[in-house]
N, C-alpha and C positions, 0 to 999 in steps of 0.2 A: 600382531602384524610384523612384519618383515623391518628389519633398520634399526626399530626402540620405536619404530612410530606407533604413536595409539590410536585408536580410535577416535578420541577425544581431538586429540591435537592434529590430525588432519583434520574434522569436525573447524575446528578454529580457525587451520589455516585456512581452508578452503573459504570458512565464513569472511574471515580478511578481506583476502582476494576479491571477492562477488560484492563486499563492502567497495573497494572499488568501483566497481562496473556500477554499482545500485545506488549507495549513501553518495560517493562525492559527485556523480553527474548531478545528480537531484541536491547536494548542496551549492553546487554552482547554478540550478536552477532556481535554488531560495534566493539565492541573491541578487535574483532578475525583480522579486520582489520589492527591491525599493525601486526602483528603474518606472518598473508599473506604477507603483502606491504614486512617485512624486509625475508622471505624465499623466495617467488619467485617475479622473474620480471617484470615490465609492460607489457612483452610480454605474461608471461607465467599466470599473473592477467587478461592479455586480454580477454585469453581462458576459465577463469574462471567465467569473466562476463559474455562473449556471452554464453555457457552453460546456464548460471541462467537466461538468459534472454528466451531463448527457452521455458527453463520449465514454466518459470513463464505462457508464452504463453500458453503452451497444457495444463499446469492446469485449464484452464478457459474452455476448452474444454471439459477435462474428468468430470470436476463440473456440465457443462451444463445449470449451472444460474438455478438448483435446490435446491441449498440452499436458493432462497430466494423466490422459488415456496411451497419451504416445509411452507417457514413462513406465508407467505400471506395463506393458505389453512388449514393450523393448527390452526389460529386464526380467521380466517372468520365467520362471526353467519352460525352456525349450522355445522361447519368445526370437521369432526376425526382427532387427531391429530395421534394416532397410525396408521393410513391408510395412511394420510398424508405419513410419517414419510416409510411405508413400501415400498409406491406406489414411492417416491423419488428418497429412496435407488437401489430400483429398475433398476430404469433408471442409475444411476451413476454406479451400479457394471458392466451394460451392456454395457456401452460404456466404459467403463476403460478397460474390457477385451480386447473389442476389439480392441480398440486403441493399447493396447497391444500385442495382435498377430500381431497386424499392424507392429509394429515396429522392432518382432522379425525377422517377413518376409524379413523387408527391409533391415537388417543387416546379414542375411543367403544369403540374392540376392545380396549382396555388392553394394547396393545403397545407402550406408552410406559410409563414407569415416572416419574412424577412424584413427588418428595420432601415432604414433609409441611411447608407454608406457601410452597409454590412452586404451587401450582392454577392461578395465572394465565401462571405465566410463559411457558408454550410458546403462548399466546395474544396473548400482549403479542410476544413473536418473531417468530411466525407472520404477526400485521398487520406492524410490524415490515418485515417481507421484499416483503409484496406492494405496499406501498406506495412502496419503494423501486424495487421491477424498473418498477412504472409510471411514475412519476417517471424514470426513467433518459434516454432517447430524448429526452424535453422538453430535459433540461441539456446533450443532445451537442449539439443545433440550437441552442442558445446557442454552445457553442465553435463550430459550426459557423461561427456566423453572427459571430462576431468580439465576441460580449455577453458580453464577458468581465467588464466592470466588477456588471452585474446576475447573473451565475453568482456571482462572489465576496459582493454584499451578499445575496443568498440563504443563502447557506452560513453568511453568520457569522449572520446573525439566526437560525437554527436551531438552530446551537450556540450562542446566546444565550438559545434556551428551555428548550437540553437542561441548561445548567450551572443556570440559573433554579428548574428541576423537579425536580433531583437535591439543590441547596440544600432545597429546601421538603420532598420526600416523606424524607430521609434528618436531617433535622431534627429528627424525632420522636421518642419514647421506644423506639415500636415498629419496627425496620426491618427490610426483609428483603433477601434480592439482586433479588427480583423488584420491589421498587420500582424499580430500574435499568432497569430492562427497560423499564416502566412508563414511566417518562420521556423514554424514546428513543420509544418509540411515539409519546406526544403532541408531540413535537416534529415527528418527520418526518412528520405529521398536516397539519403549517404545507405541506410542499413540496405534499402534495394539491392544497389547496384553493387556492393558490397559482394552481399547472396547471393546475386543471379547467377552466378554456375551451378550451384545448387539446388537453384528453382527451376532454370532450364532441364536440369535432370529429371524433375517431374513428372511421372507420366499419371494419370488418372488410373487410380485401382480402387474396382469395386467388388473385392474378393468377399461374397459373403457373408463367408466363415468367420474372416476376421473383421470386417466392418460394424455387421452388428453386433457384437459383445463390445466393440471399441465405442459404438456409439451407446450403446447400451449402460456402459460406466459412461461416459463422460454427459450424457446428456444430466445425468441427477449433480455432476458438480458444476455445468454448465448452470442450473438452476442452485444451487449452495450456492455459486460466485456472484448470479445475478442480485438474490435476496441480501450477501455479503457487500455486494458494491450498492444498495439501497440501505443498506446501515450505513454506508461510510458518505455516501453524499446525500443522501436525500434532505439533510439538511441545509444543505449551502442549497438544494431547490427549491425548497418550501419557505424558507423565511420571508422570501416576498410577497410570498401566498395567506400565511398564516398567523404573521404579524402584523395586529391590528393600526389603523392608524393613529400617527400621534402617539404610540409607545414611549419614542426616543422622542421628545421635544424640539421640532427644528428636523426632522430628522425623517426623510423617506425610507418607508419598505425595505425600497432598489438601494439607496443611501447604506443603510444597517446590513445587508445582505452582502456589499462590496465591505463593507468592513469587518466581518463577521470573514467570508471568504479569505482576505489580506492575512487575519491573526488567526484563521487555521495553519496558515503556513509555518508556524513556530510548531505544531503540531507532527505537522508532515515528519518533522525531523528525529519522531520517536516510530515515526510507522517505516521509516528507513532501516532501521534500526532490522525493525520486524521481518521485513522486505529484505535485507542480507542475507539473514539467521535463516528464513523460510526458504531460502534458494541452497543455500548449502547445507541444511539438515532436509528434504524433502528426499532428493538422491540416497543420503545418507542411511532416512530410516528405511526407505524400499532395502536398501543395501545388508542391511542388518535385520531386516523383519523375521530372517528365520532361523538366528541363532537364540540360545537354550538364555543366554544374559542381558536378550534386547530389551527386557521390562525392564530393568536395573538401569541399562543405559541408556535408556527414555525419559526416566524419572530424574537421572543426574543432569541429561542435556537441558529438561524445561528447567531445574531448580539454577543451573550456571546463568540461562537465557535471564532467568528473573531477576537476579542479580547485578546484571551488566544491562537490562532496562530499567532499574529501580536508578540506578548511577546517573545513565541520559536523564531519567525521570527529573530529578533532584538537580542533574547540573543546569539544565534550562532554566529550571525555576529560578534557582539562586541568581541566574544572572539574566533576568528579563529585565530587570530596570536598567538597562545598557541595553541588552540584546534589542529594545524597541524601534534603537534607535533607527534599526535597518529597514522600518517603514514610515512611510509620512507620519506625522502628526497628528493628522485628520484619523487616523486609523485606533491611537493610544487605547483611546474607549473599551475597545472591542477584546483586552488583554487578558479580562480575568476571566476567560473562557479558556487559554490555556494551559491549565493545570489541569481541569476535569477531560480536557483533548487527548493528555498526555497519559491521563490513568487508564483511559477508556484502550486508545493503543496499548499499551500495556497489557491487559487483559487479550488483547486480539489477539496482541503474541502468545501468551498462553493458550489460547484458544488455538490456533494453530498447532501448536507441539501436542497440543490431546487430539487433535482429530488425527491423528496415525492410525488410532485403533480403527476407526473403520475402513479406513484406505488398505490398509494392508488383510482386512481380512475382508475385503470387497463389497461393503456396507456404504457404500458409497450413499444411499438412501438417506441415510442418518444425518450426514450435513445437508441435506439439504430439507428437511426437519427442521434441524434445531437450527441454519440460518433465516430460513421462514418465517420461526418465530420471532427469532430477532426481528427481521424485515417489518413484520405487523406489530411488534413493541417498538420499533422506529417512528413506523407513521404514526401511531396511537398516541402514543408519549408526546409524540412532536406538538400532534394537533391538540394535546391537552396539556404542554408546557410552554409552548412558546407565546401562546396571547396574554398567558401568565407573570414568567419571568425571564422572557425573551429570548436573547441568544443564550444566556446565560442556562435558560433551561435546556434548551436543545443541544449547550455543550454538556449537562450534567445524563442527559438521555443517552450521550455516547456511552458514557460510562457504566451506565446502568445495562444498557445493550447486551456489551460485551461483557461485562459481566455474570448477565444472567444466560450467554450461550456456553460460556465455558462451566457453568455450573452445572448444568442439561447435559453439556459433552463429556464433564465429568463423571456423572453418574451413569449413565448408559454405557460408559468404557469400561469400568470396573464389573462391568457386568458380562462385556464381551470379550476384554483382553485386557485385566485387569493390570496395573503399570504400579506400582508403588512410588505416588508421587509424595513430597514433604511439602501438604498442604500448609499445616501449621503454620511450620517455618517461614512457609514462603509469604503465607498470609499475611505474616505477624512483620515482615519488614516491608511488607507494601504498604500496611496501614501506617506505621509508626513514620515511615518515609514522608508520608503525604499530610500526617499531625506536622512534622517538622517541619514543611513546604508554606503549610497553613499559617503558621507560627512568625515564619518567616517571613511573610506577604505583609503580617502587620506592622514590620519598622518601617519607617519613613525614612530614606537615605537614600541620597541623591547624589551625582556628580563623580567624581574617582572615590569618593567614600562608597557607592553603590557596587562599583568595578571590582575596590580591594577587598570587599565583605563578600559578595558573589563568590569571587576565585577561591578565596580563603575557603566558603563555606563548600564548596567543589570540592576544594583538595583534601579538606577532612570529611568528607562523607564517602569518596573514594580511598581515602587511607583505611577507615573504617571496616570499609568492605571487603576491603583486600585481607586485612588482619584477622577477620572472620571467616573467610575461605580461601587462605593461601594454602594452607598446609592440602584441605582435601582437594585443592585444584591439583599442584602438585604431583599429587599420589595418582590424581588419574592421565597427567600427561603423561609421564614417566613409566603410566603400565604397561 
């Protein structure tokens, strides 16, 4: 490339950058977390989890896996990206509508069951959704187009009106969980009005030459993202379903399900990680799909990724006995479920950097396959670990999850666009990393002794890493 820039080290920067826009909104949203944890209770965080979990679900829906039908089509040789771009939108405002009458139907038909001081709240979800699936398309043609730094100050000004509005309506005497909801609404209100020159440019195209093949890819990762968002929440759904009573002693369902929910959020903070990496390598590998060294530099991008999540891995752990303190009390319980949250993301991320090989040779099929499987090793697992050994099993099902999709995605790649990854390697420090985690979980230390052993154990486990891949990092910035 042009300048001494590499490949690599744009790769970085640009991940930087999106780390902006992705990790610090969403850490300024973890730290809505104690806010929550000390106003309402595990029972009443319960309902706040399953809510988010729902959404999270029908947003993959009303998306329809055209955000990344838009991409593959706008960079394709000989691809329009403004048709792209129109033909996408299209589909997305079409099913959001309707999804949307759907919903108002069902709640006219009282085929929703609404709780008594929640009236608004499937309303406040329901804007919520549709405003996000429209907003979507707008931020890809930002990463599209290299507007990273304007993606990322978007992002945080948003979560600077979500933490803003959740301080003011949670202030009061009176609170409910639907003020939550309430505040996400007016927040991502700001992304609208933002876009709307760009929405008003909208016109409906249903060209259908290019429509169906665009729908034709996106509908199989529509269905990969759906079975992928039933790995990632279907637990915070189910534990009030599927943990029996009297598990926890003292201890409701709804109670365990709100606290189980609270200490995923230590978790969140390695799928951020994920969430970066994944927004600036996605462009990246389309970018690079059909030069003669893209295996080569596939195999280096997942081995760097693994290493700089093995680091998040290890620095949370070392300092959870502090880090708790940033939710109630009532919550503590619920902690040794994050270490196997944090391996299980981990694994995701890997999982991600191997699904290239189908996306780029249009096997789009294949993930949603082998997230299927995951999806029915989700529920399956669930409903035979959690009556078992509780949250505690249903955090180790993540793990196993994503573990066993990236084993599947790996074997099927090497068969179709073979990548030469440093399995080994990479294996051999995710295990040893998480002995050390294990190990470490057993001392007993408490107070600034907890603080200075955390840091300490942070800083030499990043020195560590660094001293083991300075030199080949290095060599590839510099190429």
């Amino acid at each position: 490339m042009k300048s001494g820039t590499s490949v690599y080290q744009k790769l970085f920067t640009d991940t930087a950058v999106y780390g902006l826009g992705s990790i610090v909104p969403r850490v300024f949203n973890f730290f809505l977390v104690p806010l929550h944890t000390r106003v309402f209770g595990p029972e009443a965080y319960g309902r706040i989890t399953d809510t988010y979990g729902w959404i999270a679900i029908l947003n993959v829906v009303f998306l329809f896996g055209m955000e990344t039908a838009y991409l593959r089509y706008a960079t394709r040789s000989g691809g329009d990206e403004k048709k792209a771009f129109q033909a996408a939108q299209t589909v997305i405002f079409g099913i959001s509508l309707m999804a949307l009458l759907f919903l108002i139907a069902l709640i006219n038909l009282d085929f929703l069951t609404i709780r008594a001081g929640e009236n608004n709240l499937l309303t406040y979800a329901a804007v919520t959704l549709v405003v996000d699936a429209w907003c979507a398309l707008p931020f890809v043609r930002l990463r599209l187009r290299n507007e990273s730094k304007k993606f990322a100050l978007l992002k945080i000004v948003n979560v600077s009106l979500l933490v803003g509005l959740n301080l003011w309506y949670l202030s009061s005497d009176s609170t409910a969980p639907e003020q939550v909801f309430l505040a996400n609404m007016l927040a991502n209100l700001f992304f609208l009005f933002y876009f709307l020159p760009v929405l008003l440019q909208w016109r409906p195209r249903w060209e259908a030459a290019l429509v169906r093949p665009m729908v034709a890819y996106s509908f199989p990762v529509m269905l990969t993202g759906l079975a992928g968002m039933t790995n990632e929440m279907f637990s915070r759904i189910s534990i009030d379903n599927w943990l029996p009573d009297g598990f926890y002693k003292g201890y409701s369902s709804e109670y365990v399900q709100g606290i189980f929910g609270a200490c995923y959020k230590f978790a969140v903070l390695m799928s951020l990680v994920v969430q970066a990496f994944r927004m600036a390598a996605e462009p990246f590998f389309f970018s690079r799909a059909e030069q003669k060294d893209s295996p080569v530099v596939f195999a280096k991008v997942n081995h760097y990724f693994t290493v700089v999540a093995v680091f998040f891995l290890m620095a949370i752990c070392f300092n959870l006995n502090w880090l708790r303190f940033l939710v109630d009390e009532r919550y503590w319980v619920g902690l040794v479920i994050v270490p196997w949250l944090l391996l299980g993301y981990l694994f995701l991320g890997v999982y991600y950097n191997m699904t290239v090989w189908f996306k780029i040779t249009d096997r789009t099929y294949f993930g949603t396959v082998i997230t299927s499987i995951g999806a029915v090793a989700t529920i399956g697992l669930n409903f035979i670990l959690i009556p078992v050994y509780g949250i505690l099993g249903s955090a180790v099902v993540t793990f196993l999850v994503y573990f066993l999709m990236t084993v599947i995605c790996y074997w099927f790649g090497q068969k179709y666009f073979p990548i030469p990854y440093t399995l080994s390697k990479d294996l051999a420090l995710v295990f040893i990393s998480f002995v050390i985690i294990q190990l470490y979980g057993l001392l007993e230390i408490e107070g600034l002794t907890a603080i200075g052993c955390g840091i300490l154990a942070t800083l030499a486990s990043g020195g560590i890493l660094w001293l083991t891949e300075k030199d080949s990092l290095r060599s590839k910035i510099s190429a």
